[in-house]
C-alpha positions as CSV (number, residue, x, y, z in Angstrom):
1,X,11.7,18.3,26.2
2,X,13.2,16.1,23.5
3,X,16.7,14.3,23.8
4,X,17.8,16.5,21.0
5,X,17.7,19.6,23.2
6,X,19.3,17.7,26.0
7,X,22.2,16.7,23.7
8,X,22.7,20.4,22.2
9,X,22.7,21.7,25.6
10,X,25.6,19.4,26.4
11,X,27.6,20.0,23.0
12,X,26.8,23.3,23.7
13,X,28.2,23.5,26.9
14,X,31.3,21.5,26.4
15,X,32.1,23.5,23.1
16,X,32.1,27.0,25.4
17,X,34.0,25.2,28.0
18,X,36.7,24.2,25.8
19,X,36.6,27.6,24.2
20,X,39.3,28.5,26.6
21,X,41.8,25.7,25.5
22,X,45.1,26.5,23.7
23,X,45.3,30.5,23.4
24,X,42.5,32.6,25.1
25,X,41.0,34.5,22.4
26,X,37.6,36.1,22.3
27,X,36.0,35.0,19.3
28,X,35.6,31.2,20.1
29,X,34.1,32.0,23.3
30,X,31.4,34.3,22.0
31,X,30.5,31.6,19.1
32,X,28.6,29.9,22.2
33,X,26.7,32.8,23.3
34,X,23.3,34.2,21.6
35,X,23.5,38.1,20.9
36,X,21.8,39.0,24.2
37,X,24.1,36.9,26.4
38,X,24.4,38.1,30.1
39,X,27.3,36.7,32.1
40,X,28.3,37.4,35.5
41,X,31.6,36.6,37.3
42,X,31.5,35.4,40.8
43,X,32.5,35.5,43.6
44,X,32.8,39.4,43.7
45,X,35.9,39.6,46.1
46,X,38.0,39.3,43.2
47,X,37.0,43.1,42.3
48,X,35.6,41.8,38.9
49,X,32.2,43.0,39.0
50,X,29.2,40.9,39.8
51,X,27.4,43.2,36.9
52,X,26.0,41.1,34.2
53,X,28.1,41.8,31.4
54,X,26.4,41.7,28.2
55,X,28.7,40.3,25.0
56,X,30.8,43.5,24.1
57,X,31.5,44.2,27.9
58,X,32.8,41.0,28.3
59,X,34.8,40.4,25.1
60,X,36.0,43.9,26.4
61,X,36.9,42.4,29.7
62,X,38.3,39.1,28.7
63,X,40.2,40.8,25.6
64,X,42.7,42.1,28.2
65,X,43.9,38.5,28.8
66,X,44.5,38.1,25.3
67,X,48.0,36.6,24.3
68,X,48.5,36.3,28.0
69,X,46.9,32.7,28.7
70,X,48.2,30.2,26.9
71,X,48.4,25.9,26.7
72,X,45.1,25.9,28.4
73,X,43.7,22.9,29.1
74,X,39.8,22.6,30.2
75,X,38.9,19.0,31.9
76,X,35.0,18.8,32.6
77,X,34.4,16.6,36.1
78,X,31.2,17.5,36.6
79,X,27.6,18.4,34.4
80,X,23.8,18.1,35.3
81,X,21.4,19.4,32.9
82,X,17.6,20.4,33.4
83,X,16.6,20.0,29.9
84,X,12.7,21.6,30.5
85,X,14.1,24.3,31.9
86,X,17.2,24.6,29.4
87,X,19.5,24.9,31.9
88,X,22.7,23.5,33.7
89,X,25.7,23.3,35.6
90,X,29.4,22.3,34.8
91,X,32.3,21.7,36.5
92,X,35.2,22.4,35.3
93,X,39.3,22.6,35.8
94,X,41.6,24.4,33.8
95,X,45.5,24.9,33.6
96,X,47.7,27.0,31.2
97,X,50.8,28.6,30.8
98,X,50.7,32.4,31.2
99,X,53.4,35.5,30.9
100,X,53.8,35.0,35.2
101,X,53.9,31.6,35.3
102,X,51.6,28.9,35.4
103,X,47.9,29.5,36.2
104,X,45.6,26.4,37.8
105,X,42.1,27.4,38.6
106,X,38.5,25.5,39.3
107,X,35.7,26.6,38.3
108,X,31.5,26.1,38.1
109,X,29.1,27.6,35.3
110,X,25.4,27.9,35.8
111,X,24.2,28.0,32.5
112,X,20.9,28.8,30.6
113,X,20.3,28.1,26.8
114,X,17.7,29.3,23.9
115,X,15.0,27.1,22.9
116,X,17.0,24.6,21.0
117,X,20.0,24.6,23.2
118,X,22.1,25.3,20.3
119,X,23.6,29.2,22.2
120,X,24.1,30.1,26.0
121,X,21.8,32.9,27.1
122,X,23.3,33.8,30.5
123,X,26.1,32.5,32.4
124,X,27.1,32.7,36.1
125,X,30.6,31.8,36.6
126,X,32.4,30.8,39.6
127,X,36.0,30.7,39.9
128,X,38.2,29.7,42.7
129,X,39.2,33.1,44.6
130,X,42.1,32.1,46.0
131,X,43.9,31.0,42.4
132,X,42.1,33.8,40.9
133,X,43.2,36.5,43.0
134,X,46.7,35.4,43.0
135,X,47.1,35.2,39.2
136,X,45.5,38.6,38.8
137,X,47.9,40.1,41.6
138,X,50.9,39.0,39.4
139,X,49.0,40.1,36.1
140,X,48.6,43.3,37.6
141,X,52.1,43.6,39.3
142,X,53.8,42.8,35.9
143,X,51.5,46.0,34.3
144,X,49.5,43.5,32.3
145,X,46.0,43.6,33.4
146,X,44.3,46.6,35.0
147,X,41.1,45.9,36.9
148,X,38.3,47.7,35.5
């Protein structure tokens, strides 16, 4: 597998991560993703759905938070890559202002990439529960997020 793979994986993977600085919007996000991306959200007892959503259903899903999160701010602690096997992991941390208050979360992506590790063709992501849950109880109380 040649270095160049390895590096695209990497830009790759810090571009999507950092997708979710400033103002959560769709559109930067699913710049990262190939048209048949699959990403599921874990762990299920946040009542998200550990269905693999394809592109729309999740643009669908995170289009709800739109407006909402702002003055994020991803740091990256963490990455190990597999290059032959176009995959890896990243850890990651991320705070932002939001219309309850101020959100603080942690979170790991599995990732796996195309051929040229250039687009993300499924993602697992793990958040935090605890900091999860609490931010969509408020979201929710306040009549700005339903879960689906």
């Amino acid at each position: 597998m040649s270095s160049e793979v390895a590096a695209n994986m990497r830009a790759t993977t810090e571009g999507f991560v950092h997708s979710f600085d400033g103002r959560w919007t769709t559109g930067a996000t699913l710049s990262y993703r190939s048209p048949h991306c699959k990403h599921t959200m874990l762990p299920s007892a946040l009542g998200l759905g550990t269905k693999e959503k394809n592109n729309d259903e999740w643009a669908a899903h995170f289009k709800r938070l739109d407006g909402i999160v702002t003055n994020a701010e991803t740091t990256i602690h963490d990455y190990l890559a597999v290059p032959n096997e176009r995959r890896a992991v990243c850890r990651t941390s991320l705070t932002a202002d939001t219309s309850v208050g101020p959100y603080a979360n942690d979170y790991v992506w599995f990732f796996t990439f195309d051929e040229d590790g250039r687009k993300i063709v499924s993602i697992t992501e793990f958040m935090d529960s605890k900091a999860g849950a609490e931010m969509l109880r408020k979201l929710t109380e306040a009549g700005l997020f339903e879960k689906h």
